[in-house]
N, CA, C, O and CB atoms as a CASP TS submission, in Angstrom:
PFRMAT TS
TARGET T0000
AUTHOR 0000-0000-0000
METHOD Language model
MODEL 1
PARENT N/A
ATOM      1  N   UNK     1      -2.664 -25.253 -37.622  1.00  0.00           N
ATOM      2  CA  UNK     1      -2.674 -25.548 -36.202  1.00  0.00           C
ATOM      3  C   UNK     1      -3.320 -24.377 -35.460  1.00  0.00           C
ATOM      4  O   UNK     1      -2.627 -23.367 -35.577  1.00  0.00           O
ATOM      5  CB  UNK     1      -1.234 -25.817 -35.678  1.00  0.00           C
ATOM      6  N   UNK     2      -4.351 -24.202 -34.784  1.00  0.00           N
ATOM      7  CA  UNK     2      -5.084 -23.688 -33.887  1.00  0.00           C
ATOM      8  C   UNK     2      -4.270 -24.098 -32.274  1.00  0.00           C
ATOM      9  O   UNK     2      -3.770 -25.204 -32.065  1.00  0.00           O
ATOM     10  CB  UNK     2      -6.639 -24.290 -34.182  1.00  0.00           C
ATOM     11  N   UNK     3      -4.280 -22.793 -31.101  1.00  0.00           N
ATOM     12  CA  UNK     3      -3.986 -23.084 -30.093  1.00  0.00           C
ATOM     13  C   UNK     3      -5.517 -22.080 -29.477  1.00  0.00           C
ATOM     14  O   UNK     3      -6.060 -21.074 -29.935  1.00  0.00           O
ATOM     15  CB  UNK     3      -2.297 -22.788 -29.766  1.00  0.00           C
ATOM     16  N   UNK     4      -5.894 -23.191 -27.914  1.00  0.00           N
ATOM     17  CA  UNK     4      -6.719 -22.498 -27.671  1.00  0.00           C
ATOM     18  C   UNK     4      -6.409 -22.013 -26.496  1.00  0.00           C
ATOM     19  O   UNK     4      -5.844 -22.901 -25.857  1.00  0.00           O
ATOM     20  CB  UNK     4      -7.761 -22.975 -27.809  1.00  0.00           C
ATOM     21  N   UNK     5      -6.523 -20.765 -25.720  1.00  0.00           N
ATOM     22  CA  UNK     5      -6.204 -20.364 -24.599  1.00  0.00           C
ATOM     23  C   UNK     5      -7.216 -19.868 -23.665  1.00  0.00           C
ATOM     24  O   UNK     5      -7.860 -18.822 -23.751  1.00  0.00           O
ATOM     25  CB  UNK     5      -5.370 -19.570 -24.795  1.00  0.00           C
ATOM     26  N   UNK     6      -7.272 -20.938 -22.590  1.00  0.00           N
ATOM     27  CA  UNK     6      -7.970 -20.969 -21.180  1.00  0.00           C
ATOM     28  C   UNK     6      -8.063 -20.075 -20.288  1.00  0.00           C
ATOM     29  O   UNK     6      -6.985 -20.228 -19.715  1.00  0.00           O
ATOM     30  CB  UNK     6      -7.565 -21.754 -20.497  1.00  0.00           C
ATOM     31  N   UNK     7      -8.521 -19.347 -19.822  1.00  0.00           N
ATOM     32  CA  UNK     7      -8.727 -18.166 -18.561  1.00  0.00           C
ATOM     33  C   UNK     7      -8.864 -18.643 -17.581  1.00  0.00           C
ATOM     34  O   UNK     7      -9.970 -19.082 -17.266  1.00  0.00           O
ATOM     35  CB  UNK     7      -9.795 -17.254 -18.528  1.00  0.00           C
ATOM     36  N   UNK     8      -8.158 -18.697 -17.033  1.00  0.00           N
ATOM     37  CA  UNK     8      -8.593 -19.577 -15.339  1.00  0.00           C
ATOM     38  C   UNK     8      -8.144 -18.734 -14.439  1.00  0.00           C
ATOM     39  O   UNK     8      -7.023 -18.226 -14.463  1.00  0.00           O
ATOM     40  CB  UNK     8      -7.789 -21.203 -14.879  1.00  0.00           C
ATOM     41  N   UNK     9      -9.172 -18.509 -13.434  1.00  0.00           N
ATOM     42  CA  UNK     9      -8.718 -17.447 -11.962  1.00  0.00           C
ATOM     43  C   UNK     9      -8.922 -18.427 -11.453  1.00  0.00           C
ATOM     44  O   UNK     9      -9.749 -19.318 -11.644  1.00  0.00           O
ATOM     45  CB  UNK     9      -9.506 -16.005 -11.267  1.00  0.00           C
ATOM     46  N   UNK    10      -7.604 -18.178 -10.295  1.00  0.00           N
ATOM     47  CA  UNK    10      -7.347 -19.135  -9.127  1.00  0.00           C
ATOM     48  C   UNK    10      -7.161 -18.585  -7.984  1.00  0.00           C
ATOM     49  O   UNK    10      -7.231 -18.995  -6.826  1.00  0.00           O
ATOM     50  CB  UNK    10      -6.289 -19.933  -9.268  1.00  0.00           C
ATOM     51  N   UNK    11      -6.821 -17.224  -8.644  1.00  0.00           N
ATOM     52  CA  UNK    11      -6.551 -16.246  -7.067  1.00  0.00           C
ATOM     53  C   UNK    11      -7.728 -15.622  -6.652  1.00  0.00           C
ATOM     54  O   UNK    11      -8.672 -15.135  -7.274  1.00  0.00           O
ATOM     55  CB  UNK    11      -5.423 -14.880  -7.163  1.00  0.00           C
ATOM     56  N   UNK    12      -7.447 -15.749  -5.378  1.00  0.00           N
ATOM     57  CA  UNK    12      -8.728 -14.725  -4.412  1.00  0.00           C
ATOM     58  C   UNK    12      -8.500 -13.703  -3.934  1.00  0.00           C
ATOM     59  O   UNK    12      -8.003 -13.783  -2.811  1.00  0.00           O
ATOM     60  CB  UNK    12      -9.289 -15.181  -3.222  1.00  0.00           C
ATOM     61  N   UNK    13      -8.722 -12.311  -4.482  1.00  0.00           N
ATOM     62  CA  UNK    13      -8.390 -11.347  -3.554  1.00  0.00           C
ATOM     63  C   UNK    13      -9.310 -10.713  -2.487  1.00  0.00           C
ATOM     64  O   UNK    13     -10.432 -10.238  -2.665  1.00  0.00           O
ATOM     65  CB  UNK    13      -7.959 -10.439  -4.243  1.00  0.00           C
ATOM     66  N   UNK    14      -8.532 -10.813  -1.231  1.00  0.00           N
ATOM     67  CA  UNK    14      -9.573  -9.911  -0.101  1.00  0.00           C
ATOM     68  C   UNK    14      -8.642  -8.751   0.643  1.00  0.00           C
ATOM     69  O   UNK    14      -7.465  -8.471   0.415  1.00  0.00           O
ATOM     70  CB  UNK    14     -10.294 -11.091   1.334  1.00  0.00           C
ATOM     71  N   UNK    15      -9.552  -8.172   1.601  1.00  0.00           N
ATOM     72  CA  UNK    15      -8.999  -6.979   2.305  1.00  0.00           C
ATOM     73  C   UNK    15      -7.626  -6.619   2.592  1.00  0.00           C
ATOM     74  O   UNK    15      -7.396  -7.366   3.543  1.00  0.00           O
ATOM     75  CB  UNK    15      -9.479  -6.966   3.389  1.00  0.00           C
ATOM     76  N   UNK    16      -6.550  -5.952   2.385  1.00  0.00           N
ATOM     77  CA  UNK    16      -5.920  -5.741   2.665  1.00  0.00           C
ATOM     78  C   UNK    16      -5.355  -5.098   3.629  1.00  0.00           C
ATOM     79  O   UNK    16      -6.415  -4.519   3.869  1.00  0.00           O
ATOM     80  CB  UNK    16      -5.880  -5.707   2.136  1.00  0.00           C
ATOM     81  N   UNK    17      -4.475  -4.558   4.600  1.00  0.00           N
ATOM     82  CA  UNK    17      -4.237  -2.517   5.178  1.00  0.00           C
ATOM     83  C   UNK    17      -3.330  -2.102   4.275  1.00  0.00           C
ATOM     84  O   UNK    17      -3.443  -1.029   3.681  1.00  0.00           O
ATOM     85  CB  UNK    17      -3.379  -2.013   7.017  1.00  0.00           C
ATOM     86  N   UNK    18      -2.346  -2.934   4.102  1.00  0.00           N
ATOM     87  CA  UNK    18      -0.910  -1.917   3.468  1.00  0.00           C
ATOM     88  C   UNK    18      -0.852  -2.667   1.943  1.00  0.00           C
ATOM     89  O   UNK    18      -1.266  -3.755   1.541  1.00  0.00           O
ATOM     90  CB  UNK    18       1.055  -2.189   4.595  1.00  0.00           C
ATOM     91  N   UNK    19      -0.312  -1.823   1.460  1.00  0.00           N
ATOM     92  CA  UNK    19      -0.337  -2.655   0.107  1.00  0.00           C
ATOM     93  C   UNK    19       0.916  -1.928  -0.801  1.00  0.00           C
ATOM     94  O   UNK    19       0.884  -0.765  -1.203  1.00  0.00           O
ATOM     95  CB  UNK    19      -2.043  -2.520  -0.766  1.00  0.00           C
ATOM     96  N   UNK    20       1.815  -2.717  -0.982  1.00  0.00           N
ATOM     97  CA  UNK    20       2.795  -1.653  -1.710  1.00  0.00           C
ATOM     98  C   UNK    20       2.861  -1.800  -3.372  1.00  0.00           C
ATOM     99  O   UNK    20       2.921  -2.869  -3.978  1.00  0.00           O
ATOM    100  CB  UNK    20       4.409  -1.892  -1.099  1.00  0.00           C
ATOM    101  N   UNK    21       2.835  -0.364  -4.006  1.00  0.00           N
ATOM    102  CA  UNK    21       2.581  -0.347  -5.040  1.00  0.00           C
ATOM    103  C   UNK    21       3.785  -0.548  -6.152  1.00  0.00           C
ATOM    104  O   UNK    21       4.784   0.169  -6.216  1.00  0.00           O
ATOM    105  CB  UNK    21       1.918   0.662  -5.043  1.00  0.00           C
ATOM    106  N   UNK    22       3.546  -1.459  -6.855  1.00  0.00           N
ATOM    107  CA  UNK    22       4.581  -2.223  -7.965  1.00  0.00           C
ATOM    108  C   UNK    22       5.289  -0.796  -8.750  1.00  0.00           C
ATOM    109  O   UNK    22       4.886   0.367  -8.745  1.00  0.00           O
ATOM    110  CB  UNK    22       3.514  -3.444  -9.346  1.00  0.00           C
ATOM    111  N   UNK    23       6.346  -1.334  -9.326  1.00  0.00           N
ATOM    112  CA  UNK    23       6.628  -0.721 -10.258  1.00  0.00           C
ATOM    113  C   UNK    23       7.257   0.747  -9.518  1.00  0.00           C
ATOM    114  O   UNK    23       7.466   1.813 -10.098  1.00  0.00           O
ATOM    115  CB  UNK    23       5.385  -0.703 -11.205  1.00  0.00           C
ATOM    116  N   UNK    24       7.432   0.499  -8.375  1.00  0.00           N
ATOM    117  CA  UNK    24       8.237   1.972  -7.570  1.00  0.00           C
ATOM    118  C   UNK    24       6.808   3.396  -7.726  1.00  0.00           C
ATOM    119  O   UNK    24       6.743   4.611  -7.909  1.00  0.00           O
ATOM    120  CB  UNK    24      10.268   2.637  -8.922  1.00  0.00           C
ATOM    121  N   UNK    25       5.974   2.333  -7.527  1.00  0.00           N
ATOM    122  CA  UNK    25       4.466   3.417  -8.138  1.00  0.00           C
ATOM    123  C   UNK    25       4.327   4.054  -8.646  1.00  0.00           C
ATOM    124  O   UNK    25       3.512   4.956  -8.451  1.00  0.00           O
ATOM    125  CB  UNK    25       3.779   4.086  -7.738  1.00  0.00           C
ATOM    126  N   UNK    26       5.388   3.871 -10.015  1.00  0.00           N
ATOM    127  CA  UNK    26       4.918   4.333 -11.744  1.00  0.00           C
ATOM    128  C   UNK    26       3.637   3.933 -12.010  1.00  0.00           C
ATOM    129  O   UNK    26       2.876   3.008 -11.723  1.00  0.00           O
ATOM    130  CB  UNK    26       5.819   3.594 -13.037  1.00  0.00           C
ATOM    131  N   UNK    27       3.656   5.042 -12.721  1.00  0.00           N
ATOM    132  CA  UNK    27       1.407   5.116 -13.560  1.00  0.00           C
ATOM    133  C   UNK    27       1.897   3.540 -14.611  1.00  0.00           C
ATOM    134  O   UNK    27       1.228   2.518 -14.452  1.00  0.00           O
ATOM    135  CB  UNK    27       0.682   7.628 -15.512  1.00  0.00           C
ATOM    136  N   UNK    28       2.669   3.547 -15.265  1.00  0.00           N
ATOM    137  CA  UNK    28       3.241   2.655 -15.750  1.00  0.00           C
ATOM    138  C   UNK    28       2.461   0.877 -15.537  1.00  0.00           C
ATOM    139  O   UNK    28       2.112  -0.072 -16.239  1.00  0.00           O
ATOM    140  CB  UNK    28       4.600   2.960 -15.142  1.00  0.00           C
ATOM    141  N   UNK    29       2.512   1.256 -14.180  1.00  0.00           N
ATOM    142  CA  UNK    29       2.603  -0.434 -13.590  1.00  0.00           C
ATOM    143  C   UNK    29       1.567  -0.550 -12.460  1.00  0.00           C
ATOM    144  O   UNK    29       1.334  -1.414 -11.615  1.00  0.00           O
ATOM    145  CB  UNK    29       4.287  -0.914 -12.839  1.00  0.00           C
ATOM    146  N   UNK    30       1.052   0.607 -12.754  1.00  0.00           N
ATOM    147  CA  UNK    30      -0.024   0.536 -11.331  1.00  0.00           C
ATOM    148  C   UNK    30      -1.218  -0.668 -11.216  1.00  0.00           C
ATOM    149  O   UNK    30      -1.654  -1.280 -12.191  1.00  0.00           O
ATOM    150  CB  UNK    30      -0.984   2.065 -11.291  1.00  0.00           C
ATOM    151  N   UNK    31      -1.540  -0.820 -10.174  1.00  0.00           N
ATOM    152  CA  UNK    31      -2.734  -2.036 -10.479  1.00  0.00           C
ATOM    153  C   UNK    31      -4.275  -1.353 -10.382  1.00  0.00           C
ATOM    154  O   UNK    31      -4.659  -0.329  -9.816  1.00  0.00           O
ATOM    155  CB  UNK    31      -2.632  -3.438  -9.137  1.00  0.00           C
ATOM    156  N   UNK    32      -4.819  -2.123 -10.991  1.00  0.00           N
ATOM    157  CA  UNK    32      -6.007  -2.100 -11.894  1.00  0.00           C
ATOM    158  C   UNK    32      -7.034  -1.574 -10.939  1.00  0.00           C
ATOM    159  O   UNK    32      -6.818  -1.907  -9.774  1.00  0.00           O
ATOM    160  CB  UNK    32      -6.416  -3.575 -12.573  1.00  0.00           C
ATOM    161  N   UNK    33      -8.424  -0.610 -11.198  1.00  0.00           N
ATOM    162  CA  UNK    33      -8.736  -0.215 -10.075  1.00  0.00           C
ATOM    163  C   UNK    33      -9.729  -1.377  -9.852  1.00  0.00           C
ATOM    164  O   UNK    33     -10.216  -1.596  -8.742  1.00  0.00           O
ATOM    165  CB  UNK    33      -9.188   1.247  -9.997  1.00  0.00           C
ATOM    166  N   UNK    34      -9.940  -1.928 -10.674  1.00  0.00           N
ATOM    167  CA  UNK    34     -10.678  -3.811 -10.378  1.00  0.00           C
ATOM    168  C   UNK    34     -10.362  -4.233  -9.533  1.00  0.00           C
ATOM    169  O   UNK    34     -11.157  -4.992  -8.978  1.00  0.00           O
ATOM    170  CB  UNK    34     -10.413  -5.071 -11.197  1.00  0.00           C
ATOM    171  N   UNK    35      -9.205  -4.043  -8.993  1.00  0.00           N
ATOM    172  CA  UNK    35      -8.357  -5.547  -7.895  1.00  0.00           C
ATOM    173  C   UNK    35      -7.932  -4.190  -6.654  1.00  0.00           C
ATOM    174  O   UNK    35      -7.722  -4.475  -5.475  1.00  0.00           O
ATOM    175  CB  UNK    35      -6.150  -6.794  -8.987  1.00  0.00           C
ATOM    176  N   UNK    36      -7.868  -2.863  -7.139  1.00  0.00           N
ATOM    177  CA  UNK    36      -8.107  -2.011  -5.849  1.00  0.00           C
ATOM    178  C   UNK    36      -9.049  -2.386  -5.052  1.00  0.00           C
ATOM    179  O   UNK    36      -8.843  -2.789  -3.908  1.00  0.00           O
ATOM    180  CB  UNK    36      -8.410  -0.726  -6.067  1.00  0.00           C
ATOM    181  N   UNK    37     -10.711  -2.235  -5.851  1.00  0.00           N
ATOM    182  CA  UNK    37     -11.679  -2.241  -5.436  1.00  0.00           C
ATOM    183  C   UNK    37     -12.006  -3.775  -4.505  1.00  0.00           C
ATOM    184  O   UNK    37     -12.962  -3.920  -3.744  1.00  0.00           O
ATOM    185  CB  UNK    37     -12.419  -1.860  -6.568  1.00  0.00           C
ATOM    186  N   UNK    38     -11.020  -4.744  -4.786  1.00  0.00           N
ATOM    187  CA  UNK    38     -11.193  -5.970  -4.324  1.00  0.00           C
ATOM    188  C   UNK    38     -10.362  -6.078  -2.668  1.00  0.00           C
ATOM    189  O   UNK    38     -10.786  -6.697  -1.691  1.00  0.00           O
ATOM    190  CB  UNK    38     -10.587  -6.997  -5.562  1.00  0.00           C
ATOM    191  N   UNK    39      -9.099  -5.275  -2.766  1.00  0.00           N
ATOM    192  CA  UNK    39      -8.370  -5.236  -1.874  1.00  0.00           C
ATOM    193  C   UNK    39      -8.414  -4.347  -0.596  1.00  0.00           C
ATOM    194  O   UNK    39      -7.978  -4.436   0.552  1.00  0.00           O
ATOM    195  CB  UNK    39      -7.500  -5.128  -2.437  1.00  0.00           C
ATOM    196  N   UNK    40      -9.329  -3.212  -1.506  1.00  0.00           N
ATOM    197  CA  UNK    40      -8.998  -2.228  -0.747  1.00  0.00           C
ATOM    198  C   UNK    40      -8.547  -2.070   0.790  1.00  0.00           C
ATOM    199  O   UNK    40      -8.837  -2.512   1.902  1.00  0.00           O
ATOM    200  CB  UNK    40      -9.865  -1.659  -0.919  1.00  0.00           C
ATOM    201  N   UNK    41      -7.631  -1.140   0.151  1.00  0.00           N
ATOM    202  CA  UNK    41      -6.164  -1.286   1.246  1.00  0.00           C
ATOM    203  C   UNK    41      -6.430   0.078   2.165  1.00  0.00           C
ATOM    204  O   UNK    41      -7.022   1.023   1.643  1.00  0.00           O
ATOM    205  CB  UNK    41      -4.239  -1.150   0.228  1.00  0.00           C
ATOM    206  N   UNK    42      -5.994   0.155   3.497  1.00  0.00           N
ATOM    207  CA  UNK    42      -5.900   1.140   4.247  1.00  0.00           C
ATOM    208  C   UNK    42      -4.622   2.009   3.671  1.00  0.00           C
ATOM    209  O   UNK    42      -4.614   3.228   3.501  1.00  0.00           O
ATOM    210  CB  UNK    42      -5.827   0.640   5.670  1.00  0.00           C
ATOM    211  N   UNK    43      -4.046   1.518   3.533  1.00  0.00           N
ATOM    212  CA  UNK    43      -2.470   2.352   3.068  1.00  0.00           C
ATOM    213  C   UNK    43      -1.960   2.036   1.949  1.00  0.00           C
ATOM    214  O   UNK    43      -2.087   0.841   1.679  1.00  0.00           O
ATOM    215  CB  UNK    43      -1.221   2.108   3.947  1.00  0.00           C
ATOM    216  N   UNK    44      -1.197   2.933   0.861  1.00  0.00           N
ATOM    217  CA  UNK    44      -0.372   2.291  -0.322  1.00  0.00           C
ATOM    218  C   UNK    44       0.610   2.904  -0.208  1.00  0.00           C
ATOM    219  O   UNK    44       0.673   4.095   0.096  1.00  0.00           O
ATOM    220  CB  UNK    44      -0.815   2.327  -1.717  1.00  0.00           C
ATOM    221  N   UNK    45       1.626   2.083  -0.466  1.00  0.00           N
ATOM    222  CA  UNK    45       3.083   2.831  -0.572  1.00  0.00           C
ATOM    223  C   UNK    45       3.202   2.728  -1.486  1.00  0.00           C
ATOM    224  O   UNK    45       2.800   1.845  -2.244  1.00  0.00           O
ATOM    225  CB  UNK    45       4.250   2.542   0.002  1.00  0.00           C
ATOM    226  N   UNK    46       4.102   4.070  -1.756  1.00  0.00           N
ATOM    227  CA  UNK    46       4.503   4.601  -3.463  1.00  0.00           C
ATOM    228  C   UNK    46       5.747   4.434  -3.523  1.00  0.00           C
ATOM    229  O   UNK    46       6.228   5.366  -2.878  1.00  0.00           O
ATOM    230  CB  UNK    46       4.243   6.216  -3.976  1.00  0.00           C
ATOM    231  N   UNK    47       6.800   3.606  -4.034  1.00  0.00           N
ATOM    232  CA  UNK    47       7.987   3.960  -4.305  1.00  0.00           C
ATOM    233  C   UNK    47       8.651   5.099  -4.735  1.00  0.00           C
ATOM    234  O   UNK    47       8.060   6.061  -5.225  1.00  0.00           O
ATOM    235  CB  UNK    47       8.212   3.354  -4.878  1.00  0.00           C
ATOM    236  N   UNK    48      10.160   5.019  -4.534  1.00  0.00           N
ATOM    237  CA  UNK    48      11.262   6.462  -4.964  1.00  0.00           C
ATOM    238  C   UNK    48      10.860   6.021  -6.776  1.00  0.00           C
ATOM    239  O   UNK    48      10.669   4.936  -7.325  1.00  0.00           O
ATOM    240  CB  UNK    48      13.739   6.256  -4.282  1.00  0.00           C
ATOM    241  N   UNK    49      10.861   7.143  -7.175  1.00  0.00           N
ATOM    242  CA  UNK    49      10.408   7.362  -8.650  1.00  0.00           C
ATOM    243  C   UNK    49      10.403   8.880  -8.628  1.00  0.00           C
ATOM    244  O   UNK    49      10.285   9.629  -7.659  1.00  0.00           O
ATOM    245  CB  UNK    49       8.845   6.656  -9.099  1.00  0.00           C
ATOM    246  N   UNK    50      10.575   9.197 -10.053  1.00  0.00           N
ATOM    247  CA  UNK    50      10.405  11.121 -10.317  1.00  0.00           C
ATOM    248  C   UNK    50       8.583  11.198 -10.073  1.00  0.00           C
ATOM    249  O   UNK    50       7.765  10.286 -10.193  1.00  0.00           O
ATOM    250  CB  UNK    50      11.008  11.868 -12.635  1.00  0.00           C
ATOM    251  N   UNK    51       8.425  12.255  -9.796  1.00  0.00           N
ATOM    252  CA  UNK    51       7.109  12.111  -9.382  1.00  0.00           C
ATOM    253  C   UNK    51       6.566  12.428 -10.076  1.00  0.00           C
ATOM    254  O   UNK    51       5.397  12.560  -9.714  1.00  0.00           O
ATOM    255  CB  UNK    51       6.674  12.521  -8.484  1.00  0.00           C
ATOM    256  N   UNK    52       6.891  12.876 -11.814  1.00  0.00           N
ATOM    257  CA  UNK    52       6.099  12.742 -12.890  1.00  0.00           C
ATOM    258  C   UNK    52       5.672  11.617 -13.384  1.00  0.00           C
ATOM    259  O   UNK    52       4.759  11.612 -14.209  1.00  0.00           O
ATOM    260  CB  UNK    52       6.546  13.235 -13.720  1.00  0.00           C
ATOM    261  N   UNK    53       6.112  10.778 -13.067  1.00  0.00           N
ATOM    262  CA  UNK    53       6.120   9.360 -13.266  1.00  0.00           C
ATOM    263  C   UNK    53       5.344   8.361 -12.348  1.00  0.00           C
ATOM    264  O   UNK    53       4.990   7.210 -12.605  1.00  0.00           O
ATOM    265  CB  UNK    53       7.420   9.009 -13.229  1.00  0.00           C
ATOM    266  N   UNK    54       5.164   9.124 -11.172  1.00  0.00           N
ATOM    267  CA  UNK    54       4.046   8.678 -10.007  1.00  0.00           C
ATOM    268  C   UNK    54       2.374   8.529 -10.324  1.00  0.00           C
ATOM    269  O   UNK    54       1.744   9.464 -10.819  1.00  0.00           O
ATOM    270  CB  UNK    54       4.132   9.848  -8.837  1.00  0.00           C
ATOM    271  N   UNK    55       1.824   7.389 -10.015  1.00  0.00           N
ATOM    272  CA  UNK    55       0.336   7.262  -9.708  1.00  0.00           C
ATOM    273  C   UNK    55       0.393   7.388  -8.525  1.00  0.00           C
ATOM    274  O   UNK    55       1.046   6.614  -7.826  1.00  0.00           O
ATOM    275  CB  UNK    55      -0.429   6.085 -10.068  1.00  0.00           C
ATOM    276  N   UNK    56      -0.591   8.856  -7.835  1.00  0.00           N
ATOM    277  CA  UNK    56      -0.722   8.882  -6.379  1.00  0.00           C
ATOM    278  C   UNK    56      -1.879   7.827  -6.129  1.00  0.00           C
ATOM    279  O   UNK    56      -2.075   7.686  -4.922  1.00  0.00           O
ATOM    280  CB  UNK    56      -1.070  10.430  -5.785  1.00  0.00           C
ATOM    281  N   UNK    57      -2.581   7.160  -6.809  1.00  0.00           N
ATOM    282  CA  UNK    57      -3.888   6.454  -6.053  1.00  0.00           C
ATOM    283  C   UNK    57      -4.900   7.052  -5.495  1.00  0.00           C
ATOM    284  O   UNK    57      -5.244   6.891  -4.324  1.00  0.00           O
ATOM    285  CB  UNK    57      -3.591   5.748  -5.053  1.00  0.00           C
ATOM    286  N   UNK    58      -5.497   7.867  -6.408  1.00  0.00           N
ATOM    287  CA  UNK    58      -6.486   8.798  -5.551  1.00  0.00           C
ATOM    288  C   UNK    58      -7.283   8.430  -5.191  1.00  0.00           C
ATOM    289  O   UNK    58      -7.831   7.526  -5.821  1.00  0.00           O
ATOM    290  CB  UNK    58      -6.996   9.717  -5.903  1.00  0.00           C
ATOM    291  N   UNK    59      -7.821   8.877  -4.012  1.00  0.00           N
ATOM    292  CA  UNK    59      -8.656   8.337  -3.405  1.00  0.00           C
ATOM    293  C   UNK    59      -8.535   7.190  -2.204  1.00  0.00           C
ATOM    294  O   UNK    59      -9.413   6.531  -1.648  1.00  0.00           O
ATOM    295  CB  UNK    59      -9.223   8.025  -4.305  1.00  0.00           C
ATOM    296  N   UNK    60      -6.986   7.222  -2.019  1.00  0.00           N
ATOM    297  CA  UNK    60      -6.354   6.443  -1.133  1.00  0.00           C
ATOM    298  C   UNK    60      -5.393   6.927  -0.154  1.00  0.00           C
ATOM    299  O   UNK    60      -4.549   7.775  -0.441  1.00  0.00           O
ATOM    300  CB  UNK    60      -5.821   5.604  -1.773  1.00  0.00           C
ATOM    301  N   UNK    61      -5.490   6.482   0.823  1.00  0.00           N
ATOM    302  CA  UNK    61      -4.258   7.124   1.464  1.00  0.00           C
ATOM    303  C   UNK    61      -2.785   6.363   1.145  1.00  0.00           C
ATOM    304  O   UNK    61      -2.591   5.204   0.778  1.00  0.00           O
ATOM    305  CB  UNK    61      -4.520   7.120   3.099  1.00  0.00           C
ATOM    306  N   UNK    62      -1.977   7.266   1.374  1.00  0.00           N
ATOM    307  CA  UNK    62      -0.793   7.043   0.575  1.00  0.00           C
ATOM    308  C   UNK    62       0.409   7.154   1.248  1.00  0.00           C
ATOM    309  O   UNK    62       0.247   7.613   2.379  1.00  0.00           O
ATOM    310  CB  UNK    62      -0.734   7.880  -0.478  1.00  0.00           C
ATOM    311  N   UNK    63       1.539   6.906   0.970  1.00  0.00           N
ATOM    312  CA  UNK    63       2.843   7.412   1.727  1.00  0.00           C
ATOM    313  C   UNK    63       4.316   7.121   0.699  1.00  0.00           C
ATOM    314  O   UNK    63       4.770   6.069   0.250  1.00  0.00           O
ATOM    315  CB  UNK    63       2.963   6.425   3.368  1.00  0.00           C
ATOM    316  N   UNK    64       4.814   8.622   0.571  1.00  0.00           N
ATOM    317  CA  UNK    64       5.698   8.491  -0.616  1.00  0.00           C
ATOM    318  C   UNK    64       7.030   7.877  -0.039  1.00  0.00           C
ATOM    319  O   UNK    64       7.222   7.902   1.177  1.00  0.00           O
ATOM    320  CB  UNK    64       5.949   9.967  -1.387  1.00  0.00           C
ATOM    321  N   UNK    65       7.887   7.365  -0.841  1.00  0.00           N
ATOM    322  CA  UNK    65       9.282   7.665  -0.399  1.00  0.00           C
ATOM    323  C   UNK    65      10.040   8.538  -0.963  1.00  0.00           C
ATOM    324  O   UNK    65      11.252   8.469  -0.759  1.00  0.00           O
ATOM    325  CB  UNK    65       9.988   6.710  -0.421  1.00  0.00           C
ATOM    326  N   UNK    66       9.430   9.693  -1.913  1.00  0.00           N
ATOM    327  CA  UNK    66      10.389  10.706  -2.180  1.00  0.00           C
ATOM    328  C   UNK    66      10.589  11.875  -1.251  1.00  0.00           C
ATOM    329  O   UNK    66      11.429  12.735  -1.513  1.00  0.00           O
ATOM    330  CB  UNK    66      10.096  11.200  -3.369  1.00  0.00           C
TER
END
């Protein structure tokens, strides 16, 4: 038995300002700079996280909650 698996984009991403970053903005879980580059956001919020554990988003402006 063979299964075959389909790729289908359905989502559209456009401009954003704020954009809050998954994962309490662990490097972990950060999003892709593909769909940055699609969104690009005026602002990202970083979640409470140890900040070794932080992706600042460089090149973005940012705002921590630690």
């Amino acid at each position: 038995m063979s299964v075959k698996i389909l790729k289908i984009s359905i989502v559209t991403l456009s401009k954003g300002n704020i954009l809050f970053a998954p994962h309490h903005g662990r490097d972990s879980g950060k999003i892709p700079k593909s769909m940055l580059d699609k969104l690009k956001p005026d602002i990202i919020i970083i979640g409470e996280a140890p900040s070794a554990n932080l992706n600042y988003y460089q090149g973005y402006n940012t705002i921590t909650q630690n």
